[in-house]
C-alpha positions, -999 to 999 in steps of 0.1 A, spaced: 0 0 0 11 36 -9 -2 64 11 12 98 20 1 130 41 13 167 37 23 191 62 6 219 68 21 242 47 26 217 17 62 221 17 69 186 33 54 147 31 55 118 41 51 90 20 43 55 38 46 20 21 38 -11 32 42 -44 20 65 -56 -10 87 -27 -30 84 -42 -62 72 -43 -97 38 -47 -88 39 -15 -70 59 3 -97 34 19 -113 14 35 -83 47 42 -68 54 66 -98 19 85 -104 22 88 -64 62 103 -69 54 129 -98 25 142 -79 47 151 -48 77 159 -65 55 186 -82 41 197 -49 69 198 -21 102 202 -16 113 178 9 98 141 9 101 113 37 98 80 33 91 54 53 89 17 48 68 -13 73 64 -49 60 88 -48 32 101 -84 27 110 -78 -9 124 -50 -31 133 -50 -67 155 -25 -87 123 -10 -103 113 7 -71 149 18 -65 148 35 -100 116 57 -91 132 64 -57 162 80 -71 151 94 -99 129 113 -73 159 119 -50 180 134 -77 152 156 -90 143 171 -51 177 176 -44 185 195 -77 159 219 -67 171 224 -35 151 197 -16 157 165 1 147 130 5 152 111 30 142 80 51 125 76 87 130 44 107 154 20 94 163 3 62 143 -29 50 167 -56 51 149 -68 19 154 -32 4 190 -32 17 197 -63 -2 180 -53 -33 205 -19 -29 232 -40 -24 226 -65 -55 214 -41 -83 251 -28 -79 244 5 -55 271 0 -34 281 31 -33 248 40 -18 244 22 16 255 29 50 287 49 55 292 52 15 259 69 14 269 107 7 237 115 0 221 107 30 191 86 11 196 51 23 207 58 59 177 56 75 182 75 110 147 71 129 132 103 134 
């Protein structure tokens, strides 16, 4: 499931997901990502009962990170990393993007 709310001022969301991060989901995933890249600027996401991840999902989230941050936003991620999102990171060849190597701050996932 894909849900988010807005702050007050519609400068900020949060987008929630539950259950698997995969194709299935790609296509809701990306209506639901244009719509709040064209309305805020900084986006949170945050993840329960993820048990599997595939690299379309990653696409849509990056694409969206890169396209915040070049206009000055952010997004990030509340609670911690999906082990099942972690691996799917890990084997589509991100490397570069996970724990310490993560200079962008998007796959972290400090709770907040």
């Amino acid at each position: 499931m894909i849900e988010y709310t807005l702050d007050e001022g519609g400068a900020a969301a949060v987008l929630k997901f539950s259950g698997p991060a995969n194709i299935s989901q790609a296509q809701k995933l990306h209506a639901t990502l244009l719509e709040l890249v064209g309305k805020v600027q900084h986006l949170t996401l945050q993840f329960s009962d993820t048990n599997s991840a595939d690299l379309s999902v990653l696409q849509l989230l990056c694409s969206a990170h890169r396209h915040l941050h070049r206009g000055g936003g952010s997004l990030t991620l509340r609670g911690p990393l999906p082990a099942a999102l972690r691996d799917a990171i890990l084997t589509a060849g991100f490397t570069n993007c996970v724990g310490e190597n993560d200079k962008s701050g998007l796959w972290i996932g400090e709770a907040s």
